[in-house]
Structure formats: C-alpha cells, structure tokens
ROFI-891203 format. One record per residue (C-alpha): chain; x, y, z. Coordinates in Angstrom, 1 decimal. Each point is the difference from the previous one (the first is absolute). Example, Ala and Ser with C-alpha at 12.3 -4.5 7.8 and 13.67 -1.06 7.14 Angstrom:
// residues 2
("A",(12.3,-4.5,7.8));
("A",(1.4,3.4,-0.7));
END
This chain:
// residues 410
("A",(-8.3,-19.4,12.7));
("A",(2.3,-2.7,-0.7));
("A",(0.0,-2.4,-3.4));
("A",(-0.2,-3.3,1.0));
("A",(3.6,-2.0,-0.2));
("A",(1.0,-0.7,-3.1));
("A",(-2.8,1.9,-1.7));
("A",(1.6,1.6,-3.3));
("A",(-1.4,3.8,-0.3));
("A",(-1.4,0.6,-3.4));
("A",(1.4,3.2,-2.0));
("A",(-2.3,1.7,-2.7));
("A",(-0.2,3.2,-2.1));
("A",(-3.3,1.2,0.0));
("A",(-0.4,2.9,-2.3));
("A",(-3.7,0.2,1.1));
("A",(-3.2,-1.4,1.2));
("A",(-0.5,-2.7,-3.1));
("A",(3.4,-0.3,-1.2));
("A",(3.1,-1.5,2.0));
("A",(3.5,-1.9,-0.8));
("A",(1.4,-2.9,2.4));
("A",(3.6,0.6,0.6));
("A",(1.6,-3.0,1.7));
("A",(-0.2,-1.4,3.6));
("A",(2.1,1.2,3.4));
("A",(1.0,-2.5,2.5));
("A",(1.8,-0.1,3.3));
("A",(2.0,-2.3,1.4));
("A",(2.4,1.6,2.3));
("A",(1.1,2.2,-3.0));
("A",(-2.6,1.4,-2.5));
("A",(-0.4,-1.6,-3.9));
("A",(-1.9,1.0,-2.7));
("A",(-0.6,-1.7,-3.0));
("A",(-2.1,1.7,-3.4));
("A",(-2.5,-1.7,-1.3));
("A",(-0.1,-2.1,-2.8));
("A",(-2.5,1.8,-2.4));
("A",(1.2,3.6,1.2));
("A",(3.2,-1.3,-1.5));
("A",(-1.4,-0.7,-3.0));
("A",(-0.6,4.0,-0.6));
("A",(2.3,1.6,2.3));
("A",(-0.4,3.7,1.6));
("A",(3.6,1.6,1.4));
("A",(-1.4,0.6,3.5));
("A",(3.4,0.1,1.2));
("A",(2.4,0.1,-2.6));
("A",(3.3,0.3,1.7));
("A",(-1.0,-1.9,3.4));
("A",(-2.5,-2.8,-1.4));
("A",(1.0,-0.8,-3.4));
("A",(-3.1,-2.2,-1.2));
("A",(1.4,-3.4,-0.5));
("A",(-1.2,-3.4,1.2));
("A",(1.0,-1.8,3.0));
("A",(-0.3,0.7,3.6));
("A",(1.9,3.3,1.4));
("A",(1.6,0.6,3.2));
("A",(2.8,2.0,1.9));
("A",(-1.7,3.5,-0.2));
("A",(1.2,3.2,2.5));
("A",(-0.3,-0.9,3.7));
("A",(-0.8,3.9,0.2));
("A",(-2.9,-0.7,-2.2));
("A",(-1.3,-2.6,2.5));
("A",(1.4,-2.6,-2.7));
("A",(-2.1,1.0,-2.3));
("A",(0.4,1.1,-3.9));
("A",(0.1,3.8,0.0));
("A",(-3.5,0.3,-2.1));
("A",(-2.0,-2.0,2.5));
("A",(2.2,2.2,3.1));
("A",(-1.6,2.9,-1.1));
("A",(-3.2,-1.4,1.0));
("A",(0.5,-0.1,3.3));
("A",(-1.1,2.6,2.3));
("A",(2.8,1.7,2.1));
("A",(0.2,2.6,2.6));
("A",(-3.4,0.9,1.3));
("A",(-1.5,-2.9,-2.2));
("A",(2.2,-2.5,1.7));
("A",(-0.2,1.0,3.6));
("A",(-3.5,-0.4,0.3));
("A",(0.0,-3.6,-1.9));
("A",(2.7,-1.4,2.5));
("A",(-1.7,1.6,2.9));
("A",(-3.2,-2.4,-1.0));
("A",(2.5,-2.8,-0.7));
("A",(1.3,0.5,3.6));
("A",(-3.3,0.0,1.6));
("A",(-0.9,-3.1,-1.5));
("A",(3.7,-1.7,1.3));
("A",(1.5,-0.7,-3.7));
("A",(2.9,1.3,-2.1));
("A",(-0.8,0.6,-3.7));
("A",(1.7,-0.8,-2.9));
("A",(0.1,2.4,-3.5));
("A",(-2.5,-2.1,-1.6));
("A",(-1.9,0.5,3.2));
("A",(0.3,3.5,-0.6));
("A",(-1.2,0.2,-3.5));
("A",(-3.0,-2.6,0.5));
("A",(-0.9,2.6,2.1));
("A",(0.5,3.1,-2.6));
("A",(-2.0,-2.7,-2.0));
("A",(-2.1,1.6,-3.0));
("A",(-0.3,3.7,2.3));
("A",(3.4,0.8,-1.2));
("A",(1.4,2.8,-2.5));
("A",(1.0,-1.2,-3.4));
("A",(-1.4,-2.6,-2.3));
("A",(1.7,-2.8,2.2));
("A",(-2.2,-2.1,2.1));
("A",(0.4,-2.7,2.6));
("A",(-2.1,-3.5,0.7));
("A",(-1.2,-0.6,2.2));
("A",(-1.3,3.3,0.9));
("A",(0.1,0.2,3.8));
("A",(0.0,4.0,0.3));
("A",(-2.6,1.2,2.3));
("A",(-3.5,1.0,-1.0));
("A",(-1.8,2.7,1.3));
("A",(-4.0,0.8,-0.3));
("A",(-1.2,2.3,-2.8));
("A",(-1.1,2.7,0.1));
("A",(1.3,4.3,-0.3));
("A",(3.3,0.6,2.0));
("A",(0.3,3.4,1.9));
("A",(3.7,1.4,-0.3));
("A",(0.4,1.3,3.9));
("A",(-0.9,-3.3,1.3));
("A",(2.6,-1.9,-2.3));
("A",(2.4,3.1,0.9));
("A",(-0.4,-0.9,3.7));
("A",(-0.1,-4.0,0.0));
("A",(3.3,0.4,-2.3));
("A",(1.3,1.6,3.6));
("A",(-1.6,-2.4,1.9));
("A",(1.4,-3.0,-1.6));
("A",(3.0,1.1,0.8));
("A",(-1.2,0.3,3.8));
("A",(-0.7,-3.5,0.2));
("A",(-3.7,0.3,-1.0));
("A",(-3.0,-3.1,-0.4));
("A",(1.0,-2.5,-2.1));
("A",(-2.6,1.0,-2.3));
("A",(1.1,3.4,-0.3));
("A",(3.8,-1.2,-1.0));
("A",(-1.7,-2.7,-2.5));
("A",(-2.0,3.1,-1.7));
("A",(2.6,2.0,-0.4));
("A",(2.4,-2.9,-1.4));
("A",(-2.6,-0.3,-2.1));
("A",(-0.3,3.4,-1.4));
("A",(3.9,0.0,0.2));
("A",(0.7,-2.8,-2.9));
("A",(3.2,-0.8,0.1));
("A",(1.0,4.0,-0.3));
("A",(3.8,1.2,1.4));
("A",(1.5,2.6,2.1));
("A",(-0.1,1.7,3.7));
("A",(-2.9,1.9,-1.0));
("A",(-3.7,-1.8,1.2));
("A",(-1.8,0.4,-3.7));
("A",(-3.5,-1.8,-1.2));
("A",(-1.3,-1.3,-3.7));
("A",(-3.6,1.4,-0.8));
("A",(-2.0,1.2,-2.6));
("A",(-1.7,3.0,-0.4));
("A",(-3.3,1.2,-2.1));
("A",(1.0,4.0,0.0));
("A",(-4.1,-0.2,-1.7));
("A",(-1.3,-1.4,3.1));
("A",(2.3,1.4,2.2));
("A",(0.7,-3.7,1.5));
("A",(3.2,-2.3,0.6));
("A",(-0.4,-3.8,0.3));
("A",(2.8,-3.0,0.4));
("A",(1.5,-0.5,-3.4));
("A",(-2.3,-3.4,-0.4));
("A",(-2.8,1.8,0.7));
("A",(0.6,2.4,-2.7));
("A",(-1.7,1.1,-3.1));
("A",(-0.1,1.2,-3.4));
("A",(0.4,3.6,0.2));
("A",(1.9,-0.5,3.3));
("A",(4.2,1.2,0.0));
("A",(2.8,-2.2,1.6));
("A",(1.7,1.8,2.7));
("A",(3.2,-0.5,2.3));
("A",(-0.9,1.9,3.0));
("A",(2.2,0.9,3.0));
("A",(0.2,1.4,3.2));
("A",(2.5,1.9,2.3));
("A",(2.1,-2.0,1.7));
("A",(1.2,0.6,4.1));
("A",(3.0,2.1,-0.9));
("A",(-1.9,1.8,-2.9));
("A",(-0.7,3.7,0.0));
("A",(-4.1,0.1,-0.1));
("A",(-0.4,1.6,-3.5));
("A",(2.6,-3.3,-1.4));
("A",(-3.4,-0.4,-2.3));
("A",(0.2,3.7,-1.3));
("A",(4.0,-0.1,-0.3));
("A",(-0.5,-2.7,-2.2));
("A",(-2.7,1.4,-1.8));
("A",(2.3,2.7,-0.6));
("A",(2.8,-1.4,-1.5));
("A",(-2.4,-1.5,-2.3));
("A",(-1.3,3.0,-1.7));
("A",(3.8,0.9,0.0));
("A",(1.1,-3.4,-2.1));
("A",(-2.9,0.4,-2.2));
("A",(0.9,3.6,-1.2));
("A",(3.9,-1.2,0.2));
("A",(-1.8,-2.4,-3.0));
("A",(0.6,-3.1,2.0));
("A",(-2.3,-3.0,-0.8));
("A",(-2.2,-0.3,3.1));
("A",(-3.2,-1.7,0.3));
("A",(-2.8,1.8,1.3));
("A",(-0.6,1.2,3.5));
("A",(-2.2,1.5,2.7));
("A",(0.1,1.6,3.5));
("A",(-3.4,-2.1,1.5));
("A",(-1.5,2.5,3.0));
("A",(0.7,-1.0,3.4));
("A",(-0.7,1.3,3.8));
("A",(3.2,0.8,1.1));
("A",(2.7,1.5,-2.4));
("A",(-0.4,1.1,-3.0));
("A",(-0.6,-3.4,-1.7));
("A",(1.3,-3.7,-1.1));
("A",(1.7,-0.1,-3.2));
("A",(-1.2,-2.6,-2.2));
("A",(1.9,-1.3,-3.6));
("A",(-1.6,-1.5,-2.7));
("A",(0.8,-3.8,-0.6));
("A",(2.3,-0.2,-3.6));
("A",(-0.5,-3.9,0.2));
("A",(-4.0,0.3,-0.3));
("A",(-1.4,1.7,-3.3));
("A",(-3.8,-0.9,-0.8));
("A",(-0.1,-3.1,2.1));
("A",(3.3,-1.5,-2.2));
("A",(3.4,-0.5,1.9));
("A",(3.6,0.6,-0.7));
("A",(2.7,-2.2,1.7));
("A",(2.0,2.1,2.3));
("A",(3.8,-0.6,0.4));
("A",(2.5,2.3,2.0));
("A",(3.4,1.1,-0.6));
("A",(1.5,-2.3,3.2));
("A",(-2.6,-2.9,-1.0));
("A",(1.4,0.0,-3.7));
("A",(3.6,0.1,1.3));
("A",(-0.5,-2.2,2.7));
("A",(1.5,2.4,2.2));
("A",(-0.4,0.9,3.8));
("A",(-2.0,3.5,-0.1));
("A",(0.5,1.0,3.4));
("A",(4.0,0.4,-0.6));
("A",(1.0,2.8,-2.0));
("A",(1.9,-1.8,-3.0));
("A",(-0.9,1.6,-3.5));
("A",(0.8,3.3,-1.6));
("A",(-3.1,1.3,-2.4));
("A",(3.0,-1.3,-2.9));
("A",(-1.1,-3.3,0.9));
("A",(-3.8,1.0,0.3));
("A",(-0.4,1.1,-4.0));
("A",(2.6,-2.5,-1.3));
("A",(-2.6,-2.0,1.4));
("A",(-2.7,2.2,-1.2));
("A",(1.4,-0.8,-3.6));
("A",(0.7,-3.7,0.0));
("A",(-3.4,-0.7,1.2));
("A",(-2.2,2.4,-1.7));
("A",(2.7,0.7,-3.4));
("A",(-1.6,3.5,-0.2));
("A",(2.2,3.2,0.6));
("A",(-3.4,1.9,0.6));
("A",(-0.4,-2.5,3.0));
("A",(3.6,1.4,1.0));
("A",(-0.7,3.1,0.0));
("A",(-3.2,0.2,1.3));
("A",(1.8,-2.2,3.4));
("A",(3.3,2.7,-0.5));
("A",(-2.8,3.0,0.9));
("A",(-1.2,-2.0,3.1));
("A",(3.8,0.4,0.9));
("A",(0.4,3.1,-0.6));
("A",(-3.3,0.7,1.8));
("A",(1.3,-1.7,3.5));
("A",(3.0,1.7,0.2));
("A",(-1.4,3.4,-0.5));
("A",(-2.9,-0.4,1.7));
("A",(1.8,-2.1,3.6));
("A",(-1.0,-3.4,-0.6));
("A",(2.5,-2.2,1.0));
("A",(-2.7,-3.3,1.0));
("A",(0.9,-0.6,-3.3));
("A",(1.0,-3.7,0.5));
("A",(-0.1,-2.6,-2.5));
("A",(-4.4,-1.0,1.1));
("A",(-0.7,3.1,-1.0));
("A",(0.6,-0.2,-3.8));
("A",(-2.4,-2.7,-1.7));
("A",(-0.6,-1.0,-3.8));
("A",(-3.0,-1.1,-1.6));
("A",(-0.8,-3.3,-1.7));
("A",(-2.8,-0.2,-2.7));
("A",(-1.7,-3.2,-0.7));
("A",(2.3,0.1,-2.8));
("A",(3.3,-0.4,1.4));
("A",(0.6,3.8,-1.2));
("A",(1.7,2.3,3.1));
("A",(0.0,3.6,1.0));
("A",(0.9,2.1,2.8));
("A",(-2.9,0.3,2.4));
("A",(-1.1,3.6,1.3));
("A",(2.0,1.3,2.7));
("A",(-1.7,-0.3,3.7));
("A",(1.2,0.5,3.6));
("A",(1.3,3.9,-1.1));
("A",(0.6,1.9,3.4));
("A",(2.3,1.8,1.9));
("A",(2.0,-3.0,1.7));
("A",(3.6,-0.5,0.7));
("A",(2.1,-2.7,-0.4));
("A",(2.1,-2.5,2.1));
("A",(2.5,2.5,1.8));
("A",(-1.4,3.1,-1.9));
("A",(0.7,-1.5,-3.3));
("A",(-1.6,-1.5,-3.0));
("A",(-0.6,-3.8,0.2));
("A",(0.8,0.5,-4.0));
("A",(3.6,2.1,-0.6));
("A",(-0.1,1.7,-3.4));
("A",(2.8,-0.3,-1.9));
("A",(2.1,-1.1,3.9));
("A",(-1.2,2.8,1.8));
("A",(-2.5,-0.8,2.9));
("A",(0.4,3.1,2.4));
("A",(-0.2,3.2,-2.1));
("A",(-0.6,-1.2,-4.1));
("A",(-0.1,3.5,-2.4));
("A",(-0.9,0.7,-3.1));
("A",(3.8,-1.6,-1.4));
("A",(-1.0,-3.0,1.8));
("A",(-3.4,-0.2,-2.3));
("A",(1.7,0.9,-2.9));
("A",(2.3,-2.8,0.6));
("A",(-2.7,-2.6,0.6));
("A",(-2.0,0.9,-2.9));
("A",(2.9,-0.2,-2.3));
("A",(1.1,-3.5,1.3));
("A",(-3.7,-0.9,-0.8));
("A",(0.5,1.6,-3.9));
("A",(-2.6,3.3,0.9));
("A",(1.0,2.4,-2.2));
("A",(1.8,3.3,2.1));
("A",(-2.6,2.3,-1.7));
("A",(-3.3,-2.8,1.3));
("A",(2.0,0.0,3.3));
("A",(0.0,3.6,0.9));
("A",(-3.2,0.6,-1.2));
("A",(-1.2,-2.9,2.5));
("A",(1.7,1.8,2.7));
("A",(-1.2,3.4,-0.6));
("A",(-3.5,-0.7,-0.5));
("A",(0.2,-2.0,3.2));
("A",(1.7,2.9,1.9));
("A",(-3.0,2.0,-1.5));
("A",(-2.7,-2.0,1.3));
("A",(2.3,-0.6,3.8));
("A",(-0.2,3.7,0.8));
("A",(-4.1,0.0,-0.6));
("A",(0.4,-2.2,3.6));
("A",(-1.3,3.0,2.1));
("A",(-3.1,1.0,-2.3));
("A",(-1.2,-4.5,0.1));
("A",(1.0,0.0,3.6));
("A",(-2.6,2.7,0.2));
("A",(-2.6,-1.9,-1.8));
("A",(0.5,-3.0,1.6));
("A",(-0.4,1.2,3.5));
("A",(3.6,0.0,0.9));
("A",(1.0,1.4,3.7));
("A",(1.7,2.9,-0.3));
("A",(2.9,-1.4,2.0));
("A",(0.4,-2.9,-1.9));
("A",(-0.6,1.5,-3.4));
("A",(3.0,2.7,0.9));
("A",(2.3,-3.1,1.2));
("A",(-0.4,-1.7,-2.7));
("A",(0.3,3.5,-2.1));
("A",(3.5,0.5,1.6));
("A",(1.3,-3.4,-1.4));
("A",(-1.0,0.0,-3.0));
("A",(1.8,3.1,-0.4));
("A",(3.3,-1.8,0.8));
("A",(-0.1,-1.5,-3.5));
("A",(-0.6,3.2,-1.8));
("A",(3.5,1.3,2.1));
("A",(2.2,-2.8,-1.6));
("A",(-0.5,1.5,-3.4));
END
C-alpha cells in the first residue's frame, strides 16, 4: 500500500484509453511538493487556476486540511466511507499512510481524468457483479470484514467521498448486466451507485430517486439515473457518471478543491459559489443554470449543500462549465441549516433572500422569479415521484410537511 521512500507519484490526465497528458510529479518529504512537468508546461491546461497557477519550479505549503496537498489533487482523495475502510487496511498491516499514499491507491480507479503512478489500487477478478452482494459487503466492510472483502470494495469505491457506502460500475441495460468499470464495454453506461447507510431510512435509494425526477422537471441539469432492483426496500439509487461520455474523460474539480477551502466547515454563501461560477467558466448561462441548483436546495430541504458538492468540468481544452447537479435529497445541514447561506441567511432563507442572491450575481429579477416559480412548481409534484419511486408513506409525508415550510414563508 505504501510508495516506496522517496518515490515521486506521477500525475496524468487521461482523457481516455489511447490518449493521456503527464502533469508534473508529487513528492513527500515531511511536507508534500509538486512540481509540473516540463513539456506539460510547454502547452499548459488551467487544472487549477486559482490554487495551482501553472508555472515552473517546485511548489509547496498547500492546506494542512487538504492533507498538504493542492486542492485539485485533494479532491482525489476518498473521504468518509472511502477513507475508513483504506485506514482500517493500513492499520492491520501496522503503518500510517501519507496523501500520496492515499492517491497511489485511488491510482487510475479514480473519478475524473486525473490519474496516479504508480497504480497501487486493488484489483479484483472479472467477471458480472450482483448488486445485493455489493449492497451487503459495503455493510460488512464496515463490520470489520476479510481483508479481501474491504480491498474489493476499496476498489469499486475509487477514491469516491461522503458518509454514504457507494460503488463504480457499469451497466449494459441490453444485457441486463453490471461489471467493474475496467471491465466495461462499449454499449456499457458509467454509474455512481450507493447504498443506505446505518442511520438511513430503508427507501434512502427511492428518496433520492425522488428528488431526482423533481430537479429534472424543476429544469435542473442532472445526469441520468436509475432505481437498480433490490431484495429488501424498494431499491438502490444509482447516478450516471458526468466525468465518463463514450469512453472520453472530463477532469473533475470541486467548489472547496478550486478554493482551496476546508469543505466540512460551513464558510461560503451561494454569492461566493457563482462569482466563482463566472470567473471560471465566463458564461452567465453557467450562472444561472448553478443559481437554479440554489434555488432548488432551499425549496426542496437540502441543506448538505457544502462546498464538495458543487463540481465544474474541464474539457481537454482548458474550456469550463458547471457540472450537473448530484447528491439532491432531503438532508439537513450543520445545526438545521445550510452549509451554504444565501444571501447571509442559513436557518430559514425566502424568496427575498434568492432575489438577493441572484441579483448580487447580475440574474435579471424577471429570470430570477421565473427560476423560483418553476422550481416551486416542480417541489410540490414531491408526493406524486415519492409515489413512483416507492416512497414509504411515513417518510414521503415527513418530508411532505417540510417542504411545505418554504411555501409558508412566502
């Protein structure tokens, strides 16, 4: 699991099979440097424009918080879930692990376009994958299972965040079949698939699933989804992979990577998010298409809305744009509020409060309101989706009765 001492760890884009870009070289030596290489310099890509300017020279003094790494390379690293189970090997073998540790051991299994040499992520034997035994080796991972059974599920894992266990497959809808993502296809679709957590309510799959169909008809940019079939509950949900499109990648960069900020402390207001939004992508249409995901959390209770869950798209390039929204659920915050304030207000934002934040971001009043009622549209459809997606009826109603504290601010 561990590089040998002094090894450098090797940073590439891959934008697919045939076709890949070296980046520069990390080292550590009781702080972490990175240094770009020489011919990527030559033709430089902004993979981190306001955190990793591209210049030459080695670089060092990045966030402790981000394991002293630059913010791009950060948001490789699994966390949560992800991370638990790779220290829990570490531990068992009697050795701490540093972040290049970490991300030899995302390796070339990670999302994104950025890969790591070498590749020490764990392999796993080919071959179909059935979706209740992942479900129920996610759990047992947690329990302290075989070593084998963590390294599989690391594997499957790639480097992905949050509390929640979740998997990368791919899946032939045609053949009815889902493999490990390098043991997929033509023909077969990327997926991000997760499963309940211990504190979750059994239908978390259908909630989300859900809320979903809700964003998509409140004309939020989503990728595409399913609700995959499973033996207890009414199913696991499953989201299309944005960085994956016919077998080419996009490089993947979050809000808190880009900013070099500490996601798990609630610091930004959505102001900051599409002032962002517009210095990186210089597109208002970006803005706006972000200022409806805002609009859309509020309204519809999701206050996990932290700084990881907000990414932006690289092409090969160097052009950006707003990636699809993901991780759209019933959630609250830190304290009951939004990790994101809009316009200062955390607790209890109202329609003023968007106004406000979409005028400070130069959306027009008229775009603004017609963002917020077409979202308040689609958020009062929740009961008819929570039907479709197998809801409970206790949870559907809970969730039913605060949504419906928005609608009484107005």
């Amino acid at each position: 699991m561990k590089l040998p001492q002094n090894k450098p760890l090797v940073v590439w884009l891959r934008w697919n099979e045939n076709s890949r870009v070296k980046v520069g070289r990390l080292a550590f030596k009781s702080k972490v440097f990175f240094e770009f290489d020489e011919e990527f310099l030559k033709n430089p890509l902004p993979i981190s424009p306001f955190q990793l300017i591209t210049r030459p020279g080695v670089l060092s003094g990045f966030q402790p918080f981000l394991e002293g790494l630059p913010g791009v390379f950060a948001d490789s690293l699994p966390d949560g879930y992800g991370r638990l189970l790779v220290d829990r090997i570490a531990r068992s073998k009697g050795g701490a692990l540093t972040a290049l540790d970490r991300l030899a051991i995302v390796g070339e299994a990670g999302t994104g376009a950025l890969v790591y040499e070498p590749d020490n992520s764990f392999k796993n034997p080919r071959g179909p994958l059935n979706i209740d035994d992942i479900a129920a080796e996610a759990m047992a991972a947690l329990d302290g299972e075989s070593e084998e059974v963590i390294k599989k599920i690391i594997h499957l894992q790639g480097g992905t965040g949050g509390v929640r266990p979740k998997v990368l497959i791919a899946y032939s809808e045609e053949n009815n079949r889902m493999v490990t993502t390098s043991d997929a296809k033509p023909g077969y679709d990327h997926y991000l698939l997760k499963f309940a957590a211990k504190q979750d309510p059994v239908d978390i799959g259908a909630i989300e699933y859900a809320y979903w169909m809700m964003a998509k008809i409140a004309g939020l940019r989503v990728p595409g989804a399913k609700l995959f079939s499973a033996k207890k509950g009414p199913g696991y949900f499953a989201s299309e992979r944005f960085d994956i499109t016919d077998g080419d990648r996009a490089h993947v960069h979050t809000a808190a990577g880009l900013l070099g900020i500490d996601f798990r402390t609630p610091s930004l207001d959505y102001e900051n998010l599409l002032t962002l939004c517009m210095k990186l992508t210089q597109d208002m249409g970006e803005v706006l298409a972000l200022y409806r995901v805002a609009v859309f959390n509020v309204i519809a209770h999701n206050r996990d809305d932290h700084s990881k869950q907000f990414s932006f798209l690289m092409s090969r390039s160097g052009e950006w744009k707003a990636a699809p929204a993901y991780d759209l659920t019933f959630a609250e915050g830190p304290q009951g509020e939004h990790f994101m304030s809009v316009a200062g207000e955390g607790r209890q934002p109202k329609p003023e409060h968007l106004l406000k934040l979409a005028s400070t971001a130069g959306i027009r009043p008229a775009e603004a309101n017609a963002v917020i009622e077409e979202v308040t549209t689609a958020v009062c459809s929740w009961k008819k989706h929570a039907f479709e997606a197998g809801v409970s009826k206790g949870m559907t109603n809970s969730i039913a009765k605060a949504l419906a504290v928005f609608s009484s601010r107005n």
